[in-house]
C-alpha positions in Angstrom: -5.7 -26.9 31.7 -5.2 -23.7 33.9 -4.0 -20.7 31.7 -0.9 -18.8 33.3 -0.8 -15.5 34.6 1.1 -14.5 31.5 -1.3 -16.0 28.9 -4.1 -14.2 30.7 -2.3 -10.8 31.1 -2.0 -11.1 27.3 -5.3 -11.9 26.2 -6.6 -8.7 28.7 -4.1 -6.8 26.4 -5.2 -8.3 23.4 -8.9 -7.5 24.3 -7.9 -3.7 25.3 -6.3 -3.3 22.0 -9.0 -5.1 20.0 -11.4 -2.7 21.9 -9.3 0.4 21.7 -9.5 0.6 18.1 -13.0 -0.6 17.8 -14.0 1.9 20.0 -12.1 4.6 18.1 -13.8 3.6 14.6 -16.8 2.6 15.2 -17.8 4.3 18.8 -18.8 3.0 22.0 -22.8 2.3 21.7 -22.3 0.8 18.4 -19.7 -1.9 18.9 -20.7 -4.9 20.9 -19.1 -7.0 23.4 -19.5 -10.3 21.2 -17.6 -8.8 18.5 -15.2 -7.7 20.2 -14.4 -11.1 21.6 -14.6 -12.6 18.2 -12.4 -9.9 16.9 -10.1 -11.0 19.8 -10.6 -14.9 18.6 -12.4 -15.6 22.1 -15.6 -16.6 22.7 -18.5 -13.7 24.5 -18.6 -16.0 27.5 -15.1 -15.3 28.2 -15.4 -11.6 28.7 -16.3 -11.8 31.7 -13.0 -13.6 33.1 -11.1 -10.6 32.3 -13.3 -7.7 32.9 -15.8 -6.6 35.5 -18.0 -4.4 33.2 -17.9 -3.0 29.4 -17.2 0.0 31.5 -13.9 -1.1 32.9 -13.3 -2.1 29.4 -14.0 1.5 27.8 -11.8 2.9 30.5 -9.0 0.8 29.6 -9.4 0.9 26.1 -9.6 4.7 26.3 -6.5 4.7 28.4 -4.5 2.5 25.7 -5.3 4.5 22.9 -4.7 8.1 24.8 -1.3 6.5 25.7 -0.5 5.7 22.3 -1.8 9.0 20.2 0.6 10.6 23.1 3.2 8.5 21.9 2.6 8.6 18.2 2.7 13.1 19.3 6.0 12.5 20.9 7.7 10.5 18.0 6.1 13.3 15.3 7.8 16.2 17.7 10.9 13.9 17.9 13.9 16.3 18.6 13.1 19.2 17.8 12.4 21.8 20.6 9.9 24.9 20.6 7.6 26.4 17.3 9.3 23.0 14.9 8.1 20.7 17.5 5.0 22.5 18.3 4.1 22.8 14.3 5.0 19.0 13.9 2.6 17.5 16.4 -0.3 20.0 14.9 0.5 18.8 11.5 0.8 15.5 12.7 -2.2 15.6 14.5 -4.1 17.9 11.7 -3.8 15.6 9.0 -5.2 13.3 6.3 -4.0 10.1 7.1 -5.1 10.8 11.0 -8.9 11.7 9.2 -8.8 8.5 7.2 -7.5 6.2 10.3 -10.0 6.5 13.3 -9.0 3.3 14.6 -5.4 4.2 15.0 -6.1 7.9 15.8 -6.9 10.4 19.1 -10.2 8.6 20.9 -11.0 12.2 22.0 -12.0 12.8 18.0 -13.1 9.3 17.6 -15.8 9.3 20.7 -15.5 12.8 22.5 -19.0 12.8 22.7 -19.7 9.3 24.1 -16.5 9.6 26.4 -18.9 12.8 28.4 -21.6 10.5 29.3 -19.4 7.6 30.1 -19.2 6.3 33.7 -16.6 8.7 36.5 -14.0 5.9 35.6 -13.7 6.3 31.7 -14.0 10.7 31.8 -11.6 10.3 34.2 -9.0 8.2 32.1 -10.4 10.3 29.1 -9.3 13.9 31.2 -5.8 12.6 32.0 -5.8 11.6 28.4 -7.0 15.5 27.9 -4.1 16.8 30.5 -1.4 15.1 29.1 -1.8 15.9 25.5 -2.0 19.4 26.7 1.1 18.7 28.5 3.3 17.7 25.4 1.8 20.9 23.4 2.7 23.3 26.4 6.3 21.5 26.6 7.0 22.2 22.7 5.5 25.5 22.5 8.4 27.3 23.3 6.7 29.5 25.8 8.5 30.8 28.6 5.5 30.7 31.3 4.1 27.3 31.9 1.0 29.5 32.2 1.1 31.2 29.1 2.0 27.5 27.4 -0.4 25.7 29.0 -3.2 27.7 28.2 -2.1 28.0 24.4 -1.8 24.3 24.2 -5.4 24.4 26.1 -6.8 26.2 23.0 -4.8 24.4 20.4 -6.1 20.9 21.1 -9.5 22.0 21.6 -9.3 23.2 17.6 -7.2 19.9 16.8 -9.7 17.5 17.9 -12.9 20.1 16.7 -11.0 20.1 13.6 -10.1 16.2 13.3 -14.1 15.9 14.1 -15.8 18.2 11.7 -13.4 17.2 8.7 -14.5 13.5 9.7 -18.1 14.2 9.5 -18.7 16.5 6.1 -19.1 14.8 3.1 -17.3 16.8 0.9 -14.0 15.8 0.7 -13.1 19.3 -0.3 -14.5 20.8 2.5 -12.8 18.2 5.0 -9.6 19.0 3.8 -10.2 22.9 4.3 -10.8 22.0 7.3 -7.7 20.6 8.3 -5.6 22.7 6.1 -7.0 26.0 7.8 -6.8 24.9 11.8 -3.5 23.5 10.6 -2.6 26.8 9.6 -4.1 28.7 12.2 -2.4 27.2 15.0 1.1 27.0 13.5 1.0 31.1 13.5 0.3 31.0 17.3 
């Protein structure tokens, strides 16, 4: 029996999202196509229906999960306008539970470092990703001079995600937490 274009669309989706957060926990190299697919509750065979390449796969995955870490940004900022919005997505973003949930949290942090020696496709998904977080910093800054905002939020996100990354990889859970506590504050007072 012939699946529909709608039951198809949704298993894609399924298999981005399935990816997405694999991806974000347990990087690229390391997770396999045939767990995904049983992660997805398909059969490996069946990849191949959907996607052309792993490839195409990482650069959709990536694009899902920039798309929602922008949205999860955007909902922390909420309302407010200026230095309470800018201070909520740091603190949103500079946080505990965003340390302790890679698979939920920014793939920039999660597989930055994989994500520069992926294929044209996927670093260029992963620089729009880049832009537009910038963006919603720059917007909330309270800056008058988009060039002036944009270049703060340029710097501020470069320490969020170097921040998010180094308190991910020491061991000392003291440490980590300095970690996030000092760029946290740091960046508030800009």
């Amino acid at each position: 029996m012939r699946r529909s274009k709608l039951e198809t669309a949704e298993t894609r989706r399924r298999i981005v999202d399935v990816a997405a957060r694999a991806f974000r926990a347990n990087g690229i190299q390391t997770t396999g196509l045939a767990d995904l697919m049983a992660d997805a509750g398909l059969s490996h065979g069946g990849f191949y229906r959907h996607f052309e390449s792993k490839d195409q796969l990482i650069a959709q995955a990536c694009e899902a999960a920039l798309t929602d870490i922008i949205g999860k940004l955007e909902a922390a900022a909420g309302e407010r306008t200026g230095a309470k919005a800018f201070k909520a997505i740091v603190e949103a973003y500079v946080s505990t539970s965003h340390r302790d949930a890679p698979a939920d949290g920014c793939p920039l942090a999660g597989m930055g470092s994989e994500l520069a020696r992926a294929d044209g496709q996927t670093r260029a998904v992963a620089a729009r990703g880049f832009d537009g977080l910038v963006d919603i910093l720059a917007s909330r800054s309270g800056r008058r001079h988009h060039a002036a905002a944009r270049s703060e939020a340029i710097f501020a996100l470069s320490a969020m995600i170097g921040a998010l990354t180094m308190a991910r990889i020491v061991e000392d859970p003291d440490e980590s937490a300095a970690i996030l506590q000092t760029v946290q504050e740091r960046l508030i007072k800009i």
